[in-house]
C-alpha positions as CSV (number, residue, x, y, z in Angstrom):
1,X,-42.4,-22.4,-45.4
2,X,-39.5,-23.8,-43.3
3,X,-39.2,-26.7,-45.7
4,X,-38.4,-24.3,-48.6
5,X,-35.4,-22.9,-47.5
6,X,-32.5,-24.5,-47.9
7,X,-28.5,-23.2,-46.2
8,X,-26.1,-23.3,-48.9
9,X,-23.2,-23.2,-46.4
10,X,-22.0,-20.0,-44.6
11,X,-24.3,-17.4,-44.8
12,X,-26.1,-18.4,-48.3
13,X,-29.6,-19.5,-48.4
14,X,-32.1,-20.1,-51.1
15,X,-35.9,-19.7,-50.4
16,X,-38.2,-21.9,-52.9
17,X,-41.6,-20.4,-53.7
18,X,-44.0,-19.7,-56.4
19,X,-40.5,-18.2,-56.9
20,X,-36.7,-18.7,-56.1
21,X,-34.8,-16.3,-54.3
22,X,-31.0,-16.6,-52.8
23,X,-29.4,-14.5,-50.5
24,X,-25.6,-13.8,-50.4
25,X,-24.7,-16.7,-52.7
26,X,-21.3,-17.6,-52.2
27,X,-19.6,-21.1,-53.4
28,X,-22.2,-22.3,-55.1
29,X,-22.1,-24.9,-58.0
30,X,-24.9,-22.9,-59.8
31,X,-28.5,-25.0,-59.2
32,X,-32.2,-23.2,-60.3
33,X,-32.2,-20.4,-61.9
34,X,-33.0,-17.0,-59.5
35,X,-36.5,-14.7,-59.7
36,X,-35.0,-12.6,-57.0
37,X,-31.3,-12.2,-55.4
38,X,-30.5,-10.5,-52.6
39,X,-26.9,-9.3,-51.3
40,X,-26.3,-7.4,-47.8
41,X,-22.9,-5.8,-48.1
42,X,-20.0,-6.1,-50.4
43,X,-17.7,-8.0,-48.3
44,X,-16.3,-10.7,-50.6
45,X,-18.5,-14.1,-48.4
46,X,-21.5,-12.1,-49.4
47,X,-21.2,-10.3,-52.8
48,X,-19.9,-12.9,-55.2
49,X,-20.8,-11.8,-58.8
50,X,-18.9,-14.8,-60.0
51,X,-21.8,-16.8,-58.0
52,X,-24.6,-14.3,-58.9
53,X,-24.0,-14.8,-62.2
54,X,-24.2,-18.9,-62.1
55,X,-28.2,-18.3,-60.9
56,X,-29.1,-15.2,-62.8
57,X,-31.1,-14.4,-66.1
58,X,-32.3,-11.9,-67.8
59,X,-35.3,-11.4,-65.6
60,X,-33.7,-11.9,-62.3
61,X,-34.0,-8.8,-60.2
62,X,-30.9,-8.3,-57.4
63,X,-31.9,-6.2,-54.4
64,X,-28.7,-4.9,-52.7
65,X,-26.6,-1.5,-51.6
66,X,-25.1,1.1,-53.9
67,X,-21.7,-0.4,-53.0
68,X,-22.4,-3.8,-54.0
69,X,-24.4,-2.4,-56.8
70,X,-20.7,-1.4,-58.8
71,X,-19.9,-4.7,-59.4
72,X,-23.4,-6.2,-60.9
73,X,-25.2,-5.9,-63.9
74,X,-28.8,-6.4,-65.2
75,X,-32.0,-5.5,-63.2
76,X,-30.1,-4.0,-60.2
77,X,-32.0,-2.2,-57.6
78,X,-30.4,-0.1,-54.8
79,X,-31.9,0.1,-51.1
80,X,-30.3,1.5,-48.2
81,X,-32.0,0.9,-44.0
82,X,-35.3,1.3,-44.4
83,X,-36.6,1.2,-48.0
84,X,-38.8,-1.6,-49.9
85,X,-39.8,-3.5,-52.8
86,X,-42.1,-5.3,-54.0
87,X,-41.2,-8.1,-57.0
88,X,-43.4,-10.5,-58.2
89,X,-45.7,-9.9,-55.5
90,X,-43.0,-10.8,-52.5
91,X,-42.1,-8.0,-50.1
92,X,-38.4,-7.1,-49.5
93,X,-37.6,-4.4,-46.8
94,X,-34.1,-3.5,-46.1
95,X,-33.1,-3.2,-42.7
96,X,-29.9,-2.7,-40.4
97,X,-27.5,-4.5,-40.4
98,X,-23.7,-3.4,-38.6
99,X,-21.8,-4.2,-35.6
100,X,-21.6,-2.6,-32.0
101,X,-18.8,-3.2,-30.5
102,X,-16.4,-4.0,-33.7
103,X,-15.4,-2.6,-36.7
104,X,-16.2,-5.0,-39.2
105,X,-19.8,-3.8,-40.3
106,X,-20.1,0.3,-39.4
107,X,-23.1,1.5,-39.2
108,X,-22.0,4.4,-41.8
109,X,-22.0,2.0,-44.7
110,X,-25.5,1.4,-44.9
111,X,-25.4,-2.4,-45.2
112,X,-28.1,-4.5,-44.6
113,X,-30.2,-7.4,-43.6
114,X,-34.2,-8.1,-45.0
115,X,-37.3,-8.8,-44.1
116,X,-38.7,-11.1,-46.9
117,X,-42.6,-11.7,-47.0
118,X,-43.6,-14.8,-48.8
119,X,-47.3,-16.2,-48.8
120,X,-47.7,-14.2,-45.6
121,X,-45.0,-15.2,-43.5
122,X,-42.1,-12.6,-42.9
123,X,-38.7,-14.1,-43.1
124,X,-36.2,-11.9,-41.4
125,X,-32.7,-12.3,-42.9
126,X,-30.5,-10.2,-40.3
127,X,-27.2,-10.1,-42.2
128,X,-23.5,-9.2,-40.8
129,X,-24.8,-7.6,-37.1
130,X,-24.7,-7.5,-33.9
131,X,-28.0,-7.7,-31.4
132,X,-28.7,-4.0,-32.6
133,X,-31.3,-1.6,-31.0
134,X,-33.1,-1.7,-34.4
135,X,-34.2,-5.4,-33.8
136,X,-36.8,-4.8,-30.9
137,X,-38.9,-3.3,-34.1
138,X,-38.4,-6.3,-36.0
139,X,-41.6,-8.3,-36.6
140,X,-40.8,-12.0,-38.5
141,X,-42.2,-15.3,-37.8
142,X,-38.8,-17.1,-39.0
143,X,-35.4,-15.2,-38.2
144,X,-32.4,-16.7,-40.1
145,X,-29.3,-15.2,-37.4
146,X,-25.3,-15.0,-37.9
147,X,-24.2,-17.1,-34.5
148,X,-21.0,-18.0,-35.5
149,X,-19.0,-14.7,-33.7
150,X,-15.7,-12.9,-34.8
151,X,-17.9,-10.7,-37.5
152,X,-21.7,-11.2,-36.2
153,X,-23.3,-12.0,-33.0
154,X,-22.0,-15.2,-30.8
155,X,-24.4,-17.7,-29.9
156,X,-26.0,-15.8,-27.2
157,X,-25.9,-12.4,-28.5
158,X,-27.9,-14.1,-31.4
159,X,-30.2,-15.5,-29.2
160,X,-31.2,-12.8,-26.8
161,X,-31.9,-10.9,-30.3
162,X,-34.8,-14.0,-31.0
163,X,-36.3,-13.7,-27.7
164,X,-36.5,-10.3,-28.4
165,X,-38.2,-10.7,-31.5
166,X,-40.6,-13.9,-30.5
167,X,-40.3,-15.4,-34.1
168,X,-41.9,-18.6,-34.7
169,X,-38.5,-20.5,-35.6
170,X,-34.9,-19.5,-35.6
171,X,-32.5,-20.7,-37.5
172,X,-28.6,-20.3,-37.0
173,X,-25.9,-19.5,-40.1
174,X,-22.8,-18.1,-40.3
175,X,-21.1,-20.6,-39.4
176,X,-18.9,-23.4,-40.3
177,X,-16.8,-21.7,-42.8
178,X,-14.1,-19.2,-41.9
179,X,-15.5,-19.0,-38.6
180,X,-18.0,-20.9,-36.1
181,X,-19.1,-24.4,-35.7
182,X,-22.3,-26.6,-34.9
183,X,-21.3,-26.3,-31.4
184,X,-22.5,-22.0,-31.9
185,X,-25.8,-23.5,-33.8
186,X,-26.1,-26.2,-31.1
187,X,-25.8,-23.6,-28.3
188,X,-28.2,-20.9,-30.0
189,X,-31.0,-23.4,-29.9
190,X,-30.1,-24.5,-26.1
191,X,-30.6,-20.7,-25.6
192,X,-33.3,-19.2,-28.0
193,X,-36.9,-19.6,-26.7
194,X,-38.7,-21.1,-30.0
195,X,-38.1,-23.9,-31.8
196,X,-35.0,-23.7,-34.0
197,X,-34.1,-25.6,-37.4
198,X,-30.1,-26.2,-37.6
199,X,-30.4,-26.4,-41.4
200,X,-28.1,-29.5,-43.3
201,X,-26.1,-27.4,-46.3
202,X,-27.8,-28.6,-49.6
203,X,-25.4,-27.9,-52.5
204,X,-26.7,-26.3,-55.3
């Protein structure tokens, strides 16, 4: 499974499968065409509709808040912290996603992260957050974390998070654009106690 997904810069990631999903597109070029999209919060790095609509058809189905939900249009489907659904036999729950100790991402808004399971293996997508009390429940074998700081966890916030989750692999985004570098992705990995992938960015 790790070799199907792919870092599209920032916090953008495609996931190839018996079907394609992104989440948070932003600054793409366009690339295969999206089963599935999914979009955390409405901040503008994450919700890009100009980007959504460069990988979306007619049958593509975008999981995301009510917020985020204004600006799309086609099969849109609104979750909020704790809901699921089930497309084309993949799994997506919505989980939470906000900050602790700033006041980019309040936990009033509702935003979110996702847990994605794809030929059995849970894919935990943690969105804009800090290391939240909600993440000792988290069950994944691959955990794609924000380490870049400023907005999300730091480097070792987002590592205590994976050794509180025991995933099978880690790997580090959010970084590299607008804030963070490989020195946060470098330092994650020094710190997180599985193996971690620092992803290339594949252009799409």
């Amino acid at each position: 499974m790790l070799d199907r997904i792919f870092w599209l810069g920032h916090s953008s990631i495609k996931i190839e499968g018996e079907r394609v999903l992104y989440i948070d597109p932003w600054k793409i070029e366009g690339g295969e065409k999206a089963d599935i999209i999914l979009i955390s919060h409405s901040h503008y790095d994450h919700l890009s509709p100009d980007d959504v609509k460069k990988i979306q058809t007619e049958e593509t189905v975008i999981v995301t808040t009510e917020d985020c939900a204004q600006s799309l249009s086609g099969d849109v489907r609104v979750v909020k912290p704790g809901d699921k659904e089930v497309i084309h036999d993949i799994t997506v729950e919505a989980v939470p996603s906000y900050n602790l100790n700033k006041d980019f991402h309040p936990e009033s808004e509702k935003w979110i992260g996702f847990v994605v399971t794809m030929k059995g293996k849970r894919i935990y997508y943690c969105g804009d957050t800090d290391f939240i009390p909600e993440m000792r429940n988290i069950r994944a074998d691959i955990v794609i974390a924000p380490v870049g700081g400023t907005y999300t966890m730091t480097a070792e916030e987002a590592a205590r998070a994976v050794n509180v989750i025991k995933p099978e692999t880690a790997i580090p985004i959010h970084f590299g654009d607008i804030v963070g570098s490989r020195k946060d992705a470098e330092r994650f990995s020094d710190l997180c106690e599985c193996s971690v992938e620092i992803k290339p960015v594949v252009s799409v």
